[in-house]
SENUZA-565980 format. One record per residue: residue number from 1; residue in three letters; x, y, z of N, C-alpha, C in turn. Coordinates in Angstrom, 1 decimal. Layout:
N
REC   pos   code      n.x      n.y      n.z     ca.x     ca.y     ca.z      c.x      c.y      c.z
REC   NUM    ALA        X        Y        Z        X        Y        Z        X        Y        Z
...
END
This chain:
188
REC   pos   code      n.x      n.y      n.z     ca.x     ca.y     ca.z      c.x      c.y      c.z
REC     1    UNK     23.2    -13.0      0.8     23.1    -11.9     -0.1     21.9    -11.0      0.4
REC     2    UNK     22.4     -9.7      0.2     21.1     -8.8      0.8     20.0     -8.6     -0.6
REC     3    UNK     19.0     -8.1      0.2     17.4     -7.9     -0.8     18.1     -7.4     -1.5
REC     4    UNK     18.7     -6.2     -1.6     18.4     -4.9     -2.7     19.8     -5.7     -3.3
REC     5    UNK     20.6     -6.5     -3.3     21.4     -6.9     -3.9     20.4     -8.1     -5.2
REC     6    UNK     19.9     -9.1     -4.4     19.4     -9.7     -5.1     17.9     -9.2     -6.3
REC     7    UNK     17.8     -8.2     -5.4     16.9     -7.7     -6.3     17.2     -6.9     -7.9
REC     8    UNK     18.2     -6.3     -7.3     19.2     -5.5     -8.8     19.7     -6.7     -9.4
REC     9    UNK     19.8     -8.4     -9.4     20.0     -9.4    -10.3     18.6     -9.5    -11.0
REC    10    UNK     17.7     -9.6    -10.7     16.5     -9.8    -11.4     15.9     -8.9    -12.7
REC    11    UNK     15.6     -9.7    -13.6     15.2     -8.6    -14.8     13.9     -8.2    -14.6
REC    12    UNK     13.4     -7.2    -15.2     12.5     -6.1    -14.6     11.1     -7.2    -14.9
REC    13    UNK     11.1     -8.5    -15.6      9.8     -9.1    -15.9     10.1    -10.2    -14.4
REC    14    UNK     11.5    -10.4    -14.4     11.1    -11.1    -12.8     10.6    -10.3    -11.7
REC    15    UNK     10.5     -9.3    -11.9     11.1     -8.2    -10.7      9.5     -7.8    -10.3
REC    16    UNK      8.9     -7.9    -11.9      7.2     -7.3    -11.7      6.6     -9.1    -11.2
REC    17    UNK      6.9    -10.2    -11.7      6.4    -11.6    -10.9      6.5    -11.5     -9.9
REC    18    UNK      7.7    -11.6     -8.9      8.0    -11.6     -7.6      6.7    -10.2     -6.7
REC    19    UNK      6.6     -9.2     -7.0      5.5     -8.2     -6.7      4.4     -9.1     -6.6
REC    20    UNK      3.7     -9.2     -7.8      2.4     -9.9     -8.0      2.5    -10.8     -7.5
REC    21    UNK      3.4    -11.9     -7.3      3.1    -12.9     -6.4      3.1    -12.7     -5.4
REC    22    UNK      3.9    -11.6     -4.4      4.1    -10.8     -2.9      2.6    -10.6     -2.8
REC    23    UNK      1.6     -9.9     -4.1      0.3     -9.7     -3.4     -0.4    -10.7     -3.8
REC    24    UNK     -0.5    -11.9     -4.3     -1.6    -12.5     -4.6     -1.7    -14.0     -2.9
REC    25    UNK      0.2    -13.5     -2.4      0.5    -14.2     -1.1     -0.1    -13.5     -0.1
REC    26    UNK     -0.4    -12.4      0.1     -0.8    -11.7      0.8     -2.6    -11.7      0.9
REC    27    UNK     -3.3    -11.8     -0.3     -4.5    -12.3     -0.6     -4.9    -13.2     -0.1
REC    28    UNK     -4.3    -14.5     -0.2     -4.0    -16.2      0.2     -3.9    -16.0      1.6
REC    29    UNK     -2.7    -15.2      2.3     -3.0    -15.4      4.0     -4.4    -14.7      4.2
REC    30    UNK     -4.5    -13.4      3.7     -5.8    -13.1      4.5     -6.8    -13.6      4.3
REC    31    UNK     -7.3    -14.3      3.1     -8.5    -15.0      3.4     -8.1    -16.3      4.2
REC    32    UNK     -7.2    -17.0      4.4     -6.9    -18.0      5.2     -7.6    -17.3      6.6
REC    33    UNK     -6.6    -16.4      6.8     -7.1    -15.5      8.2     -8.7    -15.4      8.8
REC    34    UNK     -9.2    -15.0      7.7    -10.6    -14.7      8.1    -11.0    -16.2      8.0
REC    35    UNK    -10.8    -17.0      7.5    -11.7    -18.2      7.7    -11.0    -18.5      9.3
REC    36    UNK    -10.3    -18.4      9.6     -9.4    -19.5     10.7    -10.3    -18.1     12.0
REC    37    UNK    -10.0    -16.7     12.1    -10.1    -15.6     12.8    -12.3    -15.3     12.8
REC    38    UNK    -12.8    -15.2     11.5    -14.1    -15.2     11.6    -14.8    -16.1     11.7
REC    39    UNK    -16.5    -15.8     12.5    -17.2    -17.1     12.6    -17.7    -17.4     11.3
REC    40    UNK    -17.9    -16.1     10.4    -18.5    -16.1      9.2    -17.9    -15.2      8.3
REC    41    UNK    -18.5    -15.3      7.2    -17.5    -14.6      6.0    -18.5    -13.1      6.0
REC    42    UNK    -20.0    -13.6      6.6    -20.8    -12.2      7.0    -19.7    -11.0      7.8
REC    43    UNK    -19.4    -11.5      8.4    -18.8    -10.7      9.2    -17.0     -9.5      8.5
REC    44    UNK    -16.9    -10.4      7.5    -15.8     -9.8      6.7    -16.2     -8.8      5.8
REC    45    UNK    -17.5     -9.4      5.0    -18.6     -8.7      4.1    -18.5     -7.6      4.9
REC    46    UNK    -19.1     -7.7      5.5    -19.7     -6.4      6.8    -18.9     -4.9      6.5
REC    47    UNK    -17.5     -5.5      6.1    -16.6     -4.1      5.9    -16.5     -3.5      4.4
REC    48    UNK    -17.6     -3.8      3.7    -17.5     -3.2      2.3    -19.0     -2.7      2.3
REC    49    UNK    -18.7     -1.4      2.4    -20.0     -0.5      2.2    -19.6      0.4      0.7
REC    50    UNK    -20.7      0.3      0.2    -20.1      0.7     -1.6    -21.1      2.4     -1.3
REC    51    UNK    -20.8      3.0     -0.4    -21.5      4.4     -0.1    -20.6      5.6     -1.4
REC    52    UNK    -21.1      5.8     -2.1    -19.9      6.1     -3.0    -19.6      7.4     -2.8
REC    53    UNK    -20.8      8.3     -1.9    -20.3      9.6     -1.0    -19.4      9.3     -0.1
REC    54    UNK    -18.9      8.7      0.5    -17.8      8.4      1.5    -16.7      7.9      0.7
REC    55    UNK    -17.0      7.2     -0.2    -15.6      6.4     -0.9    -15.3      7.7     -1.4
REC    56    UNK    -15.8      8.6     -2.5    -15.4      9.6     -2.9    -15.1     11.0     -2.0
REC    57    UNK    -15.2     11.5     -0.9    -14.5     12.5      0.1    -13.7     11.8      1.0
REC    58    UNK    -14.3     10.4      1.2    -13.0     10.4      2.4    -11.7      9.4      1.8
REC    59    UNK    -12.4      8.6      0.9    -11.5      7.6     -0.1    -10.3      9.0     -1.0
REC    60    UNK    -10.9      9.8     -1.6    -10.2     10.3     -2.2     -9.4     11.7     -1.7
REC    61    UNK    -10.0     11.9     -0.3    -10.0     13.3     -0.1     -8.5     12.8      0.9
REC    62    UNK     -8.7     11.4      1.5     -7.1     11.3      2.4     -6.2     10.8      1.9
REC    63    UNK     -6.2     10.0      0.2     -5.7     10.3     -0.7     -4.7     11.5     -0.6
REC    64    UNK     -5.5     12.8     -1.0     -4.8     13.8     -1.8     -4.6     14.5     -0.5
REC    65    UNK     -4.5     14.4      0.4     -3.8     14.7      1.8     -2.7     13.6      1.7
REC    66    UNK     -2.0     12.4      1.8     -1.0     11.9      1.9     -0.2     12.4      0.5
REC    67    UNK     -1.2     12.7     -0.8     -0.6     12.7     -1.8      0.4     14.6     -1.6
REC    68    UNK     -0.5     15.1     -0.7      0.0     16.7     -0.7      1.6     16.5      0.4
REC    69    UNK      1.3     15.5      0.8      2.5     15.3      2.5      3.6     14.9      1.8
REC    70    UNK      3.5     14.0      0.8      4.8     13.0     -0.3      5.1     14.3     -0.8
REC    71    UNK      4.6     15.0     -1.6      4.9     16.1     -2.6      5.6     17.2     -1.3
REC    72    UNK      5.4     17.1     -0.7      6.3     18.7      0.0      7.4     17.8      0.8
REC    73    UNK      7.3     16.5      1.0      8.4     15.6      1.8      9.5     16.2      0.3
REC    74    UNK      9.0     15.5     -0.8      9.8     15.3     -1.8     10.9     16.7     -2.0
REC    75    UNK      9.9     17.9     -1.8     10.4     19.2     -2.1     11.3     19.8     -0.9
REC    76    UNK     11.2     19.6      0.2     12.2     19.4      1.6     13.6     18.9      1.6
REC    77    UNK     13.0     17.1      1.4     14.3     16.2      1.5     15.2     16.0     -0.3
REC    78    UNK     16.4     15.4      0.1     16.8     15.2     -1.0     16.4     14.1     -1.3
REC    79    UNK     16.6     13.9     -3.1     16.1     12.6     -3.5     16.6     11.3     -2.9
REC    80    UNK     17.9     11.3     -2.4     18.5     10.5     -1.8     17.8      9.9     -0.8
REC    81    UNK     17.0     10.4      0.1     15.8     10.2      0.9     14.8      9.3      0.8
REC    82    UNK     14.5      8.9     -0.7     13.7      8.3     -0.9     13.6      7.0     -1.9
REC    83    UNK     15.4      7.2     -2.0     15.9      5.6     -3.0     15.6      4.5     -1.8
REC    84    UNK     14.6      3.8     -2.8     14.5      2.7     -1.8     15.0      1.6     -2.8
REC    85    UNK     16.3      1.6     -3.4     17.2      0.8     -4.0     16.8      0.7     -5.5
REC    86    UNK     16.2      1.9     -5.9     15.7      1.8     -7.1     14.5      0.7     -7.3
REC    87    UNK     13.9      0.6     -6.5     12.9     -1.0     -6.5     11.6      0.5     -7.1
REC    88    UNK     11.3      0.9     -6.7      9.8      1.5     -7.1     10.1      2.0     -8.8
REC    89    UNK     11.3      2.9     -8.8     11.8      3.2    -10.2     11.5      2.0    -11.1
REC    90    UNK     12.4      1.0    -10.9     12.3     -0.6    -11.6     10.8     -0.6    -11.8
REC    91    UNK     10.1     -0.4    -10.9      8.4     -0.9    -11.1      7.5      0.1    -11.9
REC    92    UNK      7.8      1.3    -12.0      7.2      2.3    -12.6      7.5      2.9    -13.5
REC    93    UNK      9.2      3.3    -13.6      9.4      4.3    -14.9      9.3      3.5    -16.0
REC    94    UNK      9.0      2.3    -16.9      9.3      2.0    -18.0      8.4      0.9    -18.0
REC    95    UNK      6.7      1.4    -17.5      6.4      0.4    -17.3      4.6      1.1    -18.0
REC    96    UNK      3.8      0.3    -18.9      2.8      1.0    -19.5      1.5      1.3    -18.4
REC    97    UNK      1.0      2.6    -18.8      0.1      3.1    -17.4     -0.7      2.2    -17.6
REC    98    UNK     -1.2      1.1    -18.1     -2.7      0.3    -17.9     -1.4     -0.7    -16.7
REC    99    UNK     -0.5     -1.3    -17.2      0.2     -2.0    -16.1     -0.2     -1.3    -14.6
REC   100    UNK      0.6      0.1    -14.4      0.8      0.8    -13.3     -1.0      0.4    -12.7
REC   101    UNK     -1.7      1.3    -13.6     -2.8      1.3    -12.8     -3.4     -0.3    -12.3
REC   102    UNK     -3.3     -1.0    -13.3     -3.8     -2.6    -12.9     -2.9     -3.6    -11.6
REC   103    UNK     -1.2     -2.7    -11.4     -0.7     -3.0    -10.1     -0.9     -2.3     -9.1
REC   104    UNK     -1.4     -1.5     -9.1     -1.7     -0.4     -7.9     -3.0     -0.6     -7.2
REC   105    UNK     -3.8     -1.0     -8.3     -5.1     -2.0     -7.7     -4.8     -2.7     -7.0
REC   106    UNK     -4.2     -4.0     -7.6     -3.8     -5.2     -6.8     -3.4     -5.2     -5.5
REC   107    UNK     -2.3     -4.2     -5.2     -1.7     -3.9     -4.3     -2.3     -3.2     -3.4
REC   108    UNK     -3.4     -2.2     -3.6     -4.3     -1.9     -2.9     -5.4     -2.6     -2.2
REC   109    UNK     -5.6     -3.8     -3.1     -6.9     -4.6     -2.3     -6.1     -5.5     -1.5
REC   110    UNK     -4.9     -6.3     -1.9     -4.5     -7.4     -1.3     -3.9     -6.8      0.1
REC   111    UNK     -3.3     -5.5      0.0     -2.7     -5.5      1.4     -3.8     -4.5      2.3
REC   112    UNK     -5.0     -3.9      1.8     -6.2     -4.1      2.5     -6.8     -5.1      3.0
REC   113    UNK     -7.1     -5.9      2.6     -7.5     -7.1      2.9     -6.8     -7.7      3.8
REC   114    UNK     -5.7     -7.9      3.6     -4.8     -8.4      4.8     -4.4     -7.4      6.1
REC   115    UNK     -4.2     -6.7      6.0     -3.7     -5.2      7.1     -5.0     -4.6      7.8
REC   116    UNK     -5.6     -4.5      7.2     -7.0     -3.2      7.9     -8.6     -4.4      7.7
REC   117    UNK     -8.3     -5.6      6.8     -9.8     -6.2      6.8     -9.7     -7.2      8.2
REC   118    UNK     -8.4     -8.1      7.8     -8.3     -8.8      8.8     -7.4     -8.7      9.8
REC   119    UNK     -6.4     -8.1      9.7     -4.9     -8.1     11.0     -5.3     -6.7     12.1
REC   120    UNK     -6.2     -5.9     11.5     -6.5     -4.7     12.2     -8.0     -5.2     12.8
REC   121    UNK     -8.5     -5.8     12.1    -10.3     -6.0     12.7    -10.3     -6.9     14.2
REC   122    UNK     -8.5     -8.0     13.8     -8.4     -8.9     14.7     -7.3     -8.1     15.9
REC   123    UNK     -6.5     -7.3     15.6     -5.4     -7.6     16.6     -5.4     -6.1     16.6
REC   124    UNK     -5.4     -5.6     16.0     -5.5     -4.2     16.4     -4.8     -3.1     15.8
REC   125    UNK     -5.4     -1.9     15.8     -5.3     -0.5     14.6     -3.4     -0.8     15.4
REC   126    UNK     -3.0     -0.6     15.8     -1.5     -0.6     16.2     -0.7     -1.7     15.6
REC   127    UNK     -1.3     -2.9     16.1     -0.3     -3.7     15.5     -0.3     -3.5     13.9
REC   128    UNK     -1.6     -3.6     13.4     -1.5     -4.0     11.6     -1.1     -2.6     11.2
REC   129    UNK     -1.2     -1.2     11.8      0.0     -0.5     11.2      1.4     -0.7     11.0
REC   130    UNK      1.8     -1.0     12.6      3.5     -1.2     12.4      3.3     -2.5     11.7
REC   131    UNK      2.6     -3.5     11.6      3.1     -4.6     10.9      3.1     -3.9      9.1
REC   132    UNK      2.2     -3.3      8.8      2.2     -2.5      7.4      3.1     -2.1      7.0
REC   133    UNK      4.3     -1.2      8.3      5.2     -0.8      7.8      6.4     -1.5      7.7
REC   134    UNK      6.1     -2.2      8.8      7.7     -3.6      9.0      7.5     -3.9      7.4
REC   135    UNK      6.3     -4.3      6.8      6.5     -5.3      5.7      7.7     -4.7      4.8
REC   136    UNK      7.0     -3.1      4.4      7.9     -2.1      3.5      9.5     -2.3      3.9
REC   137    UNK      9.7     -3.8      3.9     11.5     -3.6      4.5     12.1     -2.7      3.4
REC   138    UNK     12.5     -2.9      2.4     13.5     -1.6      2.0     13.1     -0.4      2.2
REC   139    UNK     12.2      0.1      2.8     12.4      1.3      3.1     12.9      1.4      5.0
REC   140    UNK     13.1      0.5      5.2     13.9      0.3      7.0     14.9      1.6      7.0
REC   141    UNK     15.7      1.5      5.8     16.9      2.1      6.2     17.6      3.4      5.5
REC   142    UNK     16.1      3.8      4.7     15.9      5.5      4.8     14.7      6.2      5.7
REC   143    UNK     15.4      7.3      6.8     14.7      7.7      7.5     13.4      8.4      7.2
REC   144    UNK     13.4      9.0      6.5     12.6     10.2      5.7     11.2      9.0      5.3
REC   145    UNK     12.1      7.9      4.6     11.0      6.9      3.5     10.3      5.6      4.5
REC   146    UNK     11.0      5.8      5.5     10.2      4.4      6.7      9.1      5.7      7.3
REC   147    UNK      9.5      6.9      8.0      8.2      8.2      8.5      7.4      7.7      7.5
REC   148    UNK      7.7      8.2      6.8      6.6      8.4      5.9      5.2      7.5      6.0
REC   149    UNK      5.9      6.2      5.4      5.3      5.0      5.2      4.4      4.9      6.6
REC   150    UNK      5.4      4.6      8.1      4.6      4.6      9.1      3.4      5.7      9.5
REC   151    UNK      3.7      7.0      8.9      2.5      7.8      9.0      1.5      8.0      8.3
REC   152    UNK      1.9      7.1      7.3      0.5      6.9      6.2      0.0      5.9      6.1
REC   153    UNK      0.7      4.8      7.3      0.2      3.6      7.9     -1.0      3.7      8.8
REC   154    UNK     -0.5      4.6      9.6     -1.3      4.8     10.9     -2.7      5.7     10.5
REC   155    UNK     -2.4      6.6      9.8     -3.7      7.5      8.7     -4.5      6.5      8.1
REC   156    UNK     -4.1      5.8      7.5     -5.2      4.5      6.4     -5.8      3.8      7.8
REC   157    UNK     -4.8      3.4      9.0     -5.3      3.0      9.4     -6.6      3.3     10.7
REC   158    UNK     -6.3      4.9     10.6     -7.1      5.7     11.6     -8.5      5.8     10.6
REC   159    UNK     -8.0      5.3      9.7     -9.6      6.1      8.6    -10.3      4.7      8.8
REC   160    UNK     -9.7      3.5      8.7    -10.2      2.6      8.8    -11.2      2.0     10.2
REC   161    UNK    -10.3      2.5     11.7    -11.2      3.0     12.6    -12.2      3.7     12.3
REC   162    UNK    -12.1      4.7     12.1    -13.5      5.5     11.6    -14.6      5.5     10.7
REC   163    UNK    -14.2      4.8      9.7    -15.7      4.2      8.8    -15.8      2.9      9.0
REC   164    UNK    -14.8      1.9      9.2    -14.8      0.5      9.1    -15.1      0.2      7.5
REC   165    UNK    -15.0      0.8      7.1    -15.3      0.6      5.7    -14.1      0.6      4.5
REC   166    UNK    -13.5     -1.3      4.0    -12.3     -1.2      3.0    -12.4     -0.7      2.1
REC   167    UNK    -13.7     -0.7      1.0    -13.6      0.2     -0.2    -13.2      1.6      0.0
REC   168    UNK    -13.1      2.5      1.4    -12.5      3.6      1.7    -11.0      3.6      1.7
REC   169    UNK    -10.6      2.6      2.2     -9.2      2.6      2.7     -8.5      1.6      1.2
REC   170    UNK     -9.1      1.0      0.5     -8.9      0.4     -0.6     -8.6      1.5     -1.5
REC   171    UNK     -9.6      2.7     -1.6    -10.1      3.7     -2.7     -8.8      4.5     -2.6
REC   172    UNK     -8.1      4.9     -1.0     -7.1      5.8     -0.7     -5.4      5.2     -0.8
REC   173    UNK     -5.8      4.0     -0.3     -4.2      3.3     -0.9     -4.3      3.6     -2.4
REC   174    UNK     -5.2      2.9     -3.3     -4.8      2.7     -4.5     -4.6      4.2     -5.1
REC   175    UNK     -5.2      4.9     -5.2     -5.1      6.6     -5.3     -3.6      7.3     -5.1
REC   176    UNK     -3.1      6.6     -3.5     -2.1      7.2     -3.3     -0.5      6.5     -4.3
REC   177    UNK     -0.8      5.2     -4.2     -0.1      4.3     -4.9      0.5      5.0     -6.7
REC   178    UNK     -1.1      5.2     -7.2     -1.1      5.3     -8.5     -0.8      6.7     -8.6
REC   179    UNK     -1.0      7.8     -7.7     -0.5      9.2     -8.4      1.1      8.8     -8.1
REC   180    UNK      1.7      8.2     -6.7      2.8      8.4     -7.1      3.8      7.5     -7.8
REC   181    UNK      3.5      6.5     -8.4      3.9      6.0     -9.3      3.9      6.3    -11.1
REC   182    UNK      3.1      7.2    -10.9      2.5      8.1    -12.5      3.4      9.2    -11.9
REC   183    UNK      3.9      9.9    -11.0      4.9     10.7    -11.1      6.3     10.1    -11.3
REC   184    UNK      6.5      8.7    -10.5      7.9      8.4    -11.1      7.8      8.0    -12.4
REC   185    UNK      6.9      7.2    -13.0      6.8      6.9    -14.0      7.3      8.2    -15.4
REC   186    UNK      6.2      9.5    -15.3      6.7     10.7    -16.1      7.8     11.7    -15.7
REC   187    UNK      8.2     11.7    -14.1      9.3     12.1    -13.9     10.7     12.2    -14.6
REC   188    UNK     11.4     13.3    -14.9     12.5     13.4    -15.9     13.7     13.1    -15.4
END
């Protein structure tokens, strides 16, 4: 049986477990990682600078640059472009904004943590991008919705070269996550 098959069996409270456990599994490898990959947990530490001048221009500011790229993709392509089997709809239109915003967190730290704290620090800004975007399998097999994703892989993860700092790239996933999820959420 294919994902998006199995996944349209699931009721929308399995549908939000299976997520949350996707990131709390993703949490679980990466700190495995850094213990197995670091000498010390100093050295993990090391990537959380709480500069709240940087978290706020470059956290929010490449945010609303990926958030301005989605918005004019959207206005370009047709919607069909970016059904990724109704999985993000399921997760957001009928779903209360403290939820939205309290998964979008999640989802921002756990696959920071894993992608840009540890798989990027260790193996490199290339691999833990495409690995970032491989993960997004349902979006494989719309063209428009895999670009995207890989170019806003490679961006988190170019920013991440550049400060070395996750509460940056933490600040900008979750940002990007939650405005566009608060648009499918009130979208008509």
């Amino acid at each position: 049986m294919k994902q998006d098959e199995i996944i349209k069996q699931l009721s929308d409270k399995e549908l939000r477990y299976q997520l949350v456990f996707s990131q709390i599994l993703f949490l679980v490898i990466s700190i495995v990682l850094s213990l197995i990959l670091f000498p010390s947990w100093k050295v993990w530490l090391d990537y959380f600078d709480a500069n709240v001048n940087e978290i706020l221009l470059i956290g929010f500011g490449s945010a609303f640059i990926v958030i301005v790229f989605d918005i004019i993709l959207m206005s370009v392509f047709p919607n069909e472009s970016f059904d990724d089997g109704g999985i993000n709809k399921r997760i957001f239109k009928k779903q209360p904004i403290l939820f939205i915003i309290g998964f979008t967190l999640l989802v921002a730290i756990c696959e920071e943590l894993l992608f840009r704290g540890t798989i990027q620090t260790t193996f490199g800004y290339v691999f833990a991008s495409l690995l970032f975007a491989l993960v997004h399998i349902r979006y494989l097999k719309k063209t428009v919705l895999f670009l995207s994703i890989v170019l806003v892989s490679f961006f988190i993860g170019w920013i991440f070269e550049r400060t070395e700092n996750l509460l940056i790239t933490i600040t900008a996933h979750f940002i990007i996550d939650l405005v566009l999820g608060l648009i499918i959420r009130f979208k008509k």
